[in-house]
C-alpha positions as CSV (number, residue, x, y, z in Angstrom):
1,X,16.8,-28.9,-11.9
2,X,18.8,-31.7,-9.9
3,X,18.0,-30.5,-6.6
4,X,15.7,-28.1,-4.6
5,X,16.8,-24.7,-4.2
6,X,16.7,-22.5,-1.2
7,X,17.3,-18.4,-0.8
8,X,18.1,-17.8,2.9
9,X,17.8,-13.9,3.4
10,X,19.3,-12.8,6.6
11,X,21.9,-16.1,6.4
12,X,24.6,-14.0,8.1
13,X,22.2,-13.7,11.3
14,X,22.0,-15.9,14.3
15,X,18.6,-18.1,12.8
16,X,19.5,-17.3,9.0
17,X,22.7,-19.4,9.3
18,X,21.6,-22.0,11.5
19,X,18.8,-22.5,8.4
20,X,21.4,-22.0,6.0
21,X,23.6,-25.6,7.6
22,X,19.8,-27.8,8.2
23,X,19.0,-27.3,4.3
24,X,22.3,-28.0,3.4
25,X,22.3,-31.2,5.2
26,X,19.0,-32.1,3.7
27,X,20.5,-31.8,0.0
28,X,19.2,-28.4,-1.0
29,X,21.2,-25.5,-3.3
30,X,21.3,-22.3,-1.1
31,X,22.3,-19.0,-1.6
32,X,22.6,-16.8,1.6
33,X,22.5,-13.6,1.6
34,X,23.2,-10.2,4.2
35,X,25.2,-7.4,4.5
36,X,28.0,-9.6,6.8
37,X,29.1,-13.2,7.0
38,X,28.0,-15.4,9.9
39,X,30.1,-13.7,12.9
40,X,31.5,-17.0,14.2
41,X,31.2,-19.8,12.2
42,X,32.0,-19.9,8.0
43,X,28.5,-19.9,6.2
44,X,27.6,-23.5,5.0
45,X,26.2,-21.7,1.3
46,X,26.6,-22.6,-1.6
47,X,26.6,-19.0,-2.8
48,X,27.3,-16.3,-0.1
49,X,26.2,-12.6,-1.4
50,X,26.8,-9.6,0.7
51,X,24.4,-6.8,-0.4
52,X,21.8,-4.3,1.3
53,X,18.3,-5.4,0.8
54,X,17.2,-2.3,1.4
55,X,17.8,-2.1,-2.3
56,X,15.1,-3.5,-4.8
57,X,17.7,-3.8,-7.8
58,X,19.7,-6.1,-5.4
59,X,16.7,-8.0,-3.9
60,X,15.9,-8.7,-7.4
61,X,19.3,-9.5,-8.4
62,X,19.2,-12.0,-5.6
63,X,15.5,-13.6,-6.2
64,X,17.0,-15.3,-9.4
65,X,18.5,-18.8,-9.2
66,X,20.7,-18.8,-12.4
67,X,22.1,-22.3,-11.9
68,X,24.1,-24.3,-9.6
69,X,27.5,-23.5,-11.9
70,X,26.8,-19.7,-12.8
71,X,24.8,-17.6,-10.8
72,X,24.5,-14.1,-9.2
73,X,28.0,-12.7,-10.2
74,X,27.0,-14.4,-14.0
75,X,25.0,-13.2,-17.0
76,X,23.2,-15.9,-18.0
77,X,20.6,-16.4,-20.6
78,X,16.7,-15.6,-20.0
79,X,15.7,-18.8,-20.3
80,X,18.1,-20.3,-17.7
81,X,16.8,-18.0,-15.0
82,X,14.7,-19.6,-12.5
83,X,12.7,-18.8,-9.1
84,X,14.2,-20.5,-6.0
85,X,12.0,-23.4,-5.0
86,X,11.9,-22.0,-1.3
87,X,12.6,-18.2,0.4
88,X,13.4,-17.7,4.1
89,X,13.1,-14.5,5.3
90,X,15.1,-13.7,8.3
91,X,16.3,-10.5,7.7
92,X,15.7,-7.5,9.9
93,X,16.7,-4.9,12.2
94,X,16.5,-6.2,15.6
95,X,18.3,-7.0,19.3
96,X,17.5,-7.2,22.5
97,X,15.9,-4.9,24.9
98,X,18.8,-2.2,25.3
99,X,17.9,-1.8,21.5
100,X,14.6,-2.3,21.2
101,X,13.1,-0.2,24.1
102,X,14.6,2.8,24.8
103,X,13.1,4.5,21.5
104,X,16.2,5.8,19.7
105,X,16.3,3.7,17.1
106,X,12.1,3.2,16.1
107,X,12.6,5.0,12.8
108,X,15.9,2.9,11.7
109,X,13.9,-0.7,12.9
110,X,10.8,0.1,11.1
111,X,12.1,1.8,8.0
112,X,14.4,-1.4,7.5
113,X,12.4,-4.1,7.8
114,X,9.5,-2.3,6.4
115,X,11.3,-1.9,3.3
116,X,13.0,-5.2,3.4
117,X,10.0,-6.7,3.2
118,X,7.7,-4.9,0.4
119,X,11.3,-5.5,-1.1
120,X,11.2,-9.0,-1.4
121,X,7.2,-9.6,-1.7
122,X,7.1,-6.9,-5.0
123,X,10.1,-8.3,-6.8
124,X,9.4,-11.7,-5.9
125,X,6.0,-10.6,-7.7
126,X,7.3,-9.1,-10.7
127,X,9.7,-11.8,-11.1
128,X,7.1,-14.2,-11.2
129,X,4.9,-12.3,-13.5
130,X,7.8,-12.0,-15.7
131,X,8.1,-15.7,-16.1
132,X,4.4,-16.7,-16.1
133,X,2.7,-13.3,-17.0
134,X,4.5,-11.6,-19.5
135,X,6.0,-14.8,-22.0
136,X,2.9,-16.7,-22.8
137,X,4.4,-18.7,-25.3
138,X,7.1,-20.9,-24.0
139,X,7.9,-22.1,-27.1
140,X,9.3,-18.8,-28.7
141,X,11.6,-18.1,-25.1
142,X,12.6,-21.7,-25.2
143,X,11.9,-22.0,-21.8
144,X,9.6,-24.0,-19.9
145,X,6.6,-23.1,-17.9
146,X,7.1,-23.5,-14.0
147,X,5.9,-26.9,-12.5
148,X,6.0,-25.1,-8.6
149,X,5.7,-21.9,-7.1
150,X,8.4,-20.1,-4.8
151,X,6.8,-20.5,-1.0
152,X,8.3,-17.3,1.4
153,X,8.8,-18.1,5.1
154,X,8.2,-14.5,6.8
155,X,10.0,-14.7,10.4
156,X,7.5,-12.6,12.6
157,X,8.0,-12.6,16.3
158,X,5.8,-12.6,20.1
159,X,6.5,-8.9,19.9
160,X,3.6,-8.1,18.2
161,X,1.4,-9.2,20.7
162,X,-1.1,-6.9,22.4
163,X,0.8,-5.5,25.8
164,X,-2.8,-5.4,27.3
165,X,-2.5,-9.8,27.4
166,X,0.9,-9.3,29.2
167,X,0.5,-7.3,32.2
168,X,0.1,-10.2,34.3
169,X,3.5,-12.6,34.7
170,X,1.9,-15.1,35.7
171,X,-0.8,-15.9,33.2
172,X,0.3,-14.0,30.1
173,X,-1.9,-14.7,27.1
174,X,0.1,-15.6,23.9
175,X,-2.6,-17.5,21.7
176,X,-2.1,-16.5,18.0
177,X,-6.2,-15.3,17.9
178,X,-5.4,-12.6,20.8
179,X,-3.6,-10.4,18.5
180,X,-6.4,-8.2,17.7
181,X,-7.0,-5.4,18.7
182,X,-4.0,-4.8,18.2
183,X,-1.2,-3.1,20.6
184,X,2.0,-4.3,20.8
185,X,4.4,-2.4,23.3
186,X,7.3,-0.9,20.7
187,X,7.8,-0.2,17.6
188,X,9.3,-3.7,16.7
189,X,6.2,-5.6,17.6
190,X,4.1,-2.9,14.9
191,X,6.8,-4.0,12.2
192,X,6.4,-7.4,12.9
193,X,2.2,-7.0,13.1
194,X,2.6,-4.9,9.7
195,X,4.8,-7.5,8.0
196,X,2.3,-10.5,8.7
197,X,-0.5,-8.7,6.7
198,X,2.0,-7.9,4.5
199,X,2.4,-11.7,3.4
200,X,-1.0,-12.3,3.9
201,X,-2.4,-9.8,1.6
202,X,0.3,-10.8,-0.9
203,X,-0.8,-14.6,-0.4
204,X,-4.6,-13.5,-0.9
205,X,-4.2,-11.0,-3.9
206,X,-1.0,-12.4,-6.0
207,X,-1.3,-15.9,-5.3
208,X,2.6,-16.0,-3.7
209,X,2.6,-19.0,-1.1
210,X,3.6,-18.1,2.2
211,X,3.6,-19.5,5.5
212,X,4.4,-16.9,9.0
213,X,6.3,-17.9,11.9
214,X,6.0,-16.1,15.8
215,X,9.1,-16.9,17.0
216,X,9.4,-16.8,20.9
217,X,13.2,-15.5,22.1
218,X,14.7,-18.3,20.2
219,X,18.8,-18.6,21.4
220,X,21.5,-20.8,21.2
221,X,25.2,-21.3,20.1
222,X,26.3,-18.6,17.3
223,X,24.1,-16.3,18.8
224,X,25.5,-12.5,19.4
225,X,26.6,-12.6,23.2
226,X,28.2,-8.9,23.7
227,X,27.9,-5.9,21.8
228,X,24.2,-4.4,23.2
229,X,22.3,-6.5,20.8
230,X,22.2,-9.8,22.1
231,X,19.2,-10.9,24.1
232,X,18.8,-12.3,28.0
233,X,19.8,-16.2,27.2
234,X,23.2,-15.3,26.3
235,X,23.7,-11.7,28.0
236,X,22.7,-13.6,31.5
237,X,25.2,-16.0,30.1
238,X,27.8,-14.2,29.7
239,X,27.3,-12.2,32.9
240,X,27.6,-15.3,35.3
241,X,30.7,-16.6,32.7
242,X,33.2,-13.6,34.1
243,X,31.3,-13.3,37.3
244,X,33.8,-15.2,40.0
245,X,32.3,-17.9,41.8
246,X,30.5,-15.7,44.5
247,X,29.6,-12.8,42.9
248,X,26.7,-10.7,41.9
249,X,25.4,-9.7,38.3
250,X,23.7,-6.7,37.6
251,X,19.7,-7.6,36.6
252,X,17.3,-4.7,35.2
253,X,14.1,-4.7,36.6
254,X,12.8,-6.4,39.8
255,X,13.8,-9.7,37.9
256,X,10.3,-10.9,38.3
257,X,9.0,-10.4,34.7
258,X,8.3,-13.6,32.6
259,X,9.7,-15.5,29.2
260,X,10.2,-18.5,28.1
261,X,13.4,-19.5,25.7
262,X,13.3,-22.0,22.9
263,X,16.5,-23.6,21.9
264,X,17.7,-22.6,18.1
265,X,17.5,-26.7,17.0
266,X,14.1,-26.8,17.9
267,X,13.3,-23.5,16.0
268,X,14.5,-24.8,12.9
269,X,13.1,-28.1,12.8
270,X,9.7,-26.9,13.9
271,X,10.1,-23.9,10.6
272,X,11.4,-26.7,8.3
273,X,8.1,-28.6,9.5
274,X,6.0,-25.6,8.7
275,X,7.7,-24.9,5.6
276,X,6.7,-28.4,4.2
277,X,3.4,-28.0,5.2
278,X,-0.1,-26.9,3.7
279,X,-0.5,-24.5,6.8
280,X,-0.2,-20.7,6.4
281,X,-0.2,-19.5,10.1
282,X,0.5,-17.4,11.5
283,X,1.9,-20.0,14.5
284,X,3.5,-19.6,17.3
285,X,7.0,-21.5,17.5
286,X,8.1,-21.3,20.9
287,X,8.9,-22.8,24.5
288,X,6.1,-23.0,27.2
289,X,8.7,-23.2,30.1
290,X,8.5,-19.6,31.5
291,X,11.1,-18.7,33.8
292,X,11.3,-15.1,35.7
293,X,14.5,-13.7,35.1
294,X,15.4,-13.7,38.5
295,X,15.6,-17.9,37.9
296,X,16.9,-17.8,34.5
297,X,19.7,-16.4,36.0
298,X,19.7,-19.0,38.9
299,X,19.6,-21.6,36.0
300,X,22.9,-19.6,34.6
301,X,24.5,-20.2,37.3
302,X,23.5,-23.7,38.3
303,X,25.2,-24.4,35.0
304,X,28.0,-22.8,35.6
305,X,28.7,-24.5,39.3
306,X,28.5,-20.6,40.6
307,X,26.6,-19.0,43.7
308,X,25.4,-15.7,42.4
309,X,23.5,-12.4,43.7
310,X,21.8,-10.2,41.7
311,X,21.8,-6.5,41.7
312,X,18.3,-5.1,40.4
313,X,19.2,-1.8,38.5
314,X,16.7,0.5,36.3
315,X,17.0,-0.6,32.7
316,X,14.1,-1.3,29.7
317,X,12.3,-4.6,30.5
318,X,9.6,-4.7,27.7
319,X,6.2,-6.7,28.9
320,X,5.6,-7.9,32.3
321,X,5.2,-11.5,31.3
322,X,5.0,-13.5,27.9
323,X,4.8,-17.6,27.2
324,X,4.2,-19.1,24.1
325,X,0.8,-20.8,23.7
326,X,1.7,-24.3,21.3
327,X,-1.7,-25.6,21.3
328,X,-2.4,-24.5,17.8
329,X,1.1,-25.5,16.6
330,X,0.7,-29.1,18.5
331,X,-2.9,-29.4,16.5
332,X,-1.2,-28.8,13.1
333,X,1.6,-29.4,13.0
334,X,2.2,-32.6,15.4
335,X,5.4,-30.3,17.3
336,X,6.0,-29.4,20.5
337,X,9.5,-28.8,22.0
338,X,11.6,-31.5,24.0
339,X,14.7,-29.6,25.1
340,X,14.9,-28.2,28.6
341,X,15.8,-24.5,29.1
342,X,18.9,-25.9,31.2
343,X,20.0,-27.9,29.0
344,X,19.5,-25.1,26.2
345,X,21.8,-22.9,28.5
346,X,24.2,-25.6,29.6
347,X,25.1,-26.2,25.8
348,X,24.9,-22.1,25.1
349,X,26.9,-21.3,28.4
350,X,29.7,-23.9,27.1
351,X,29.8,-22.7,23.5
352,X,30.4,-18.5,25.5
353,X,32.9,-19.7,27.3
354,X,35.0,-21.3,24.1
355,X,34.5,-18.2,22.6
356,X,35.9,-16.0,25.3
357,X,39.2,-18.7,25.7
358,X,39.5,-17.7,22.2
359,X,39.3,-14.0,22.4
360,X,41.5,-14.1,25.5
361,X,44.4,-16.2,23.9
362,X,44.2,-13.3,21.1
363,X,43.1,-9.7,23.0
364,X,44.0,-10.3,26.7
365,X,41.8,-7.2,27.2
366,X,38.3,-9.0,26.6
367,X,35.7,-6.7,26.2
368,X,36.5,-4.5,29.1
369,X,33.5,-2.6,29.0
370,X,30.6,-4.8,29.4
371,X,27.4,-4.1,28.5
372,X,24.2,-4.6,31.2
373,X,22.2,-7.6,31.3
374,X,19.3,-7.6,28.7
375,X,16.0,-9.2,29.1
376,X,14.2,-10.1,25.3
377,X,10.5,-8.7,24.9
């Protein structure tokens, strides 16, 4: 094979095709797969295929590199079907608090992801079996046995940690070895607690490499801004953006509850560090620059030259504080992040308002019902 190879599930998403463009820049095959194209810029794949994962025929359609000339529309020969070198799994049913927390959609997010994920992990096992299990004799298939084994990246997320160590804003306790016991405030965080062992226990039992991420309310450019899903970075965003230059922006909760935000360029690079990397995880990859609400607002508006109120209005605000701890990911993996959450906004404030000149110059009627600010678990 000339080059590495790289299956980026989820690659329509807001992460997924941010990963999709860094391996592509670094020289790698990839084929991206979701059930929609990337929502605003084209996909940077080298093979794009739209398909519910949901489906285990599909995932295993999809787990099979056929070539860099014919591949998953092809039939090819048996022998010419290989594992991809690397698997990111970004894939899942998620948004921000309006989505998350109000308890009418539990079922949907944890029957999706759920299955997404003993989707990939049992295919990605049989497959594998298939090529190093079942044909013993390379000679008689004509195909050679594999020099390297398929490593999954499994996307978890904060949310799975206990809401007992985040009652307190100011000194919330996000080390990855406070998980247990466990308790995670919605259904989302149980997913994402469930889907770690899930990789584990297929790491320890089947041999599959994996390594597991705990993203922290990672945001940035390309990332969904309207709609209900998107999460407090860009909703606050867009909220001062059509506010006037005095004006007041509507804030659920007392605004006092904590986060941090961790630019998207710094997620990747510190997941492409962990990906090429002897170290499992699970790791935290996050900012430690926590921010109330109340100023991540402030910082909004400082970007955007603006003086703005805030009206404090009932609405589901997840934990009372959360920070990511990096001390294990500083040990390990020699990373810690250099961006500023200004200058994370500044760049993410800029990129909303080139997209609302562009929806303006085609539907003068922009989004006339605007959705409440959202604050991220």
């Amino acid at each position: 094979m000339s080059k590495r190879t790289a299956l980026v599930l989820g690659a329509g998403g807001f992460i997924g095709s941010h990963m999709v463009k860094r391996l592509k820049e670094e020289g790698y095959w990839v084929r991206g797969v979701d059930l929609h194209y990337p929502e605003f810029s084209p996909t940077r794949a080298d093979e794009f295929v739209q398909g519910d994962l949901r489906d285990p025929v599909f995932v295993r359609q999809v787990l099979e590199f056929k070539g860099e000339q014919g591949n998953y529309h092809n039939s090819v020969p048996y022998q010419y079907i290989l594992p991809f070198h690397e698997i990111y799994q970004f894939a899942a049913d998620m948004g921000g608090a309006g989505f998350v927390f109000t308890g009418e959609n539990d079922a949907e997010i944890m029957h999706n992801s759920c299955t997404i994920n003993l989707n990939v992990l049992e295919e990605q096992r049989k497959l594998i079996e298939t090529f190093d299990g079942v044909v013993k004799d390379y000679t008689v298939c004509n195909r050679p046995k594999l020099e390297y084994q398929t490593k999954i990246f499994y996307s978890g997320s904060a949310c799975m940690y206990p809401e007992y160590n985040q009652v307190d804003p100011n000194d919330p306790n996000c080390r990855e070895d406070s998980a247990y016991p466990a308790a995670p405030d919605s259904e989302y965080g149980w997913e994402k607690l469930f889907s770690e062992r899930l990789y584990l226990a297929y790491n320890r039992n089947h041999g599959i490499p994996v390594c597991i991420a705990r993203y922290h309310n990672i945001f940035g450019p390309e990332g969904t801004w309207y709609g209900g899903r998107e999460k407090a970075p860009a909703a606050i965003s867009r909220k001062v953006a059509y506010a006037g230059d005095t004006d007041t922006i509507e804030v659920w909760g007392d605004g006092e509850q904590t986060r941090s935000f961790l630019y998207i360029d710094e997620c990747i690079e510190a997941t492409r560090r962990l990906m090429d990397s002897d170290f499992i995880g699970p790791v935290n990859i996050g900012s430690e620059e926590m921010v109330t609400i109340n100023q991540l607002v402030d910082i909004a508006a400082k970007v955007a030259g603006k003086t703005i109120e805030k009206e404090h209005i009932e609405g589901p605000l997840g934990v009372r504080g959360r920070n990511s701890n990096n001390d294990l990911i500083r040990k390990e993996l020699d990373w810690d992040y250099e961006m500023t959450l200004e200058d994370g906004i500044r760049r993410t404030y800029n990129w909303i308002m080139g997209e609302m000149a562009k929806e303006v110059a085609s539907t003068p009627t922009l989004l006339d019902e605007e959705c409440s600010t959202q604050v991220i678990a």
